[in-house]
N, C-alpha and C positions, 0 to 999 in steps of 0.2 A: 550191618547186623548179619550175622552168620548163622545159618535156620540149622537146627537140629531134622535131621532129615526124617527119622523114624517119626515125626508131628506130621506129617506130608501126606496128604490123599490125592485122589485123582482129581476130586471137585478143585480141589486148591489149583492144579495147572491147567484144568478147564476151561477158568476164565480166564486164564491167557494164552487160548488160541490167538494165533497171528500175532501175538504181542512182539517186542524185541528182548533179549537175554543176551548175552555177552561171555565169552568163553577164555578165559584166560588159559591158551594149551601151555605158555611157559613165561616166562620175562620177559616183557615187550611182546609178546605177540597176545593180541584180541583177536578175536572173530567176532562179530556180528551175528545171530542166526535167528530166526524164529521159531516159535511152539507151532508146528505142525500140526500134530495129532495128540491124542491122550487116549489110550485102549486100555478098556480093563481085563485082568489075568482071571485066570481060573483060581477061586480061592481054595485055601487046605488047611487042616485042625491047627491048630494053635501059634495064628496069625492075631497080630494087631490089628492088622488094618488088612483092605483087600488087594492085592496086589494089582500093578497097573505100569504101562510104560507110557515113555514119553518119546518122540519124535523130533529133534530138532532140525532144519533146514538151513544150510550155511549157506553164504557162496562164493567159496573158497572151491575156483574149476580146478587146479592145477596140483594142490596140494591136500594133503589129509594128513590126521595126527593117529598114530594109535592107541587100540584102546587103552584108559589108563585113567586116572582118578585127577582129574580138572577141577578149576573152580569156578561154577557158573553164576550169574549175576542177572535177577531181574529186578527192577524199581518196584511191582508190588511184593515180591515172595523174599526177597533181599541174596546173601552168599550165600553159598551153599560150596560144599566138598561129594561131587559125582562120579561115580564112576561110568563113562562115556565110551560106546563102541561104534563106530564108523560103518555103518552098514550097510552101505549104496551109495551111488552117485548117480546127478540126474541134472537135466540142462540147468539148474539152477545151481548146483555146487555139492559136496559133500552132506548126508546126512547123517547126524548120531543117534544113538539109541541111548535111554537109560531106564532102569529095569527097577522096582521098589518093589521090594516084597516085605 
């Protein structure tokens, strides 16, 4: 099932800290990563919802994708089309950012 992204709050990826999500960067390539973090944005006049990111943790040492609009995949929140930016690396592997406003 393929989630309509602008339906998405922060509660929603809250409850899946540490959970596993799945990163298709292209054909045949997955990644594995986890929900890291969930921070909420500073909100401003005529927003639906309050803006928030999201923190994923791959670990993938060697390689990284950049940014660009992936389709990510978790078993409770289901496909999703994100736009995902690479924003550190840390002994565990690459991490991405995605930003919902």
């Amino acid at each position: 099932m393929t989630v309509a992204l602008q339906h998405l709050t922060a509660a929603d990826f809250q409850s899946q800290i540490g959970n596993d999500f799945f990163i298709h960067f292209s054909t045949g390539v997955l990644a594995a990563a986890q929900l890291d973090k969930v921070v909420d944005l500073p909100a401003y006049p005529n927003l639906e919802r309050k803006p928030f990111s999201i923190l994923l943790q791959t670990t993938q040492k060697d390689r990284y994708y950049p940014q660009a609009i992936y389709t990510l995949e978790q078993a409770a929140l289901g496909r999703m089309q994100i736009f995902l930016v690479p924003v550190g690396r840390n002994e565990k592997g690459v991490q991405y950012e995605a930003v919902f406003s």
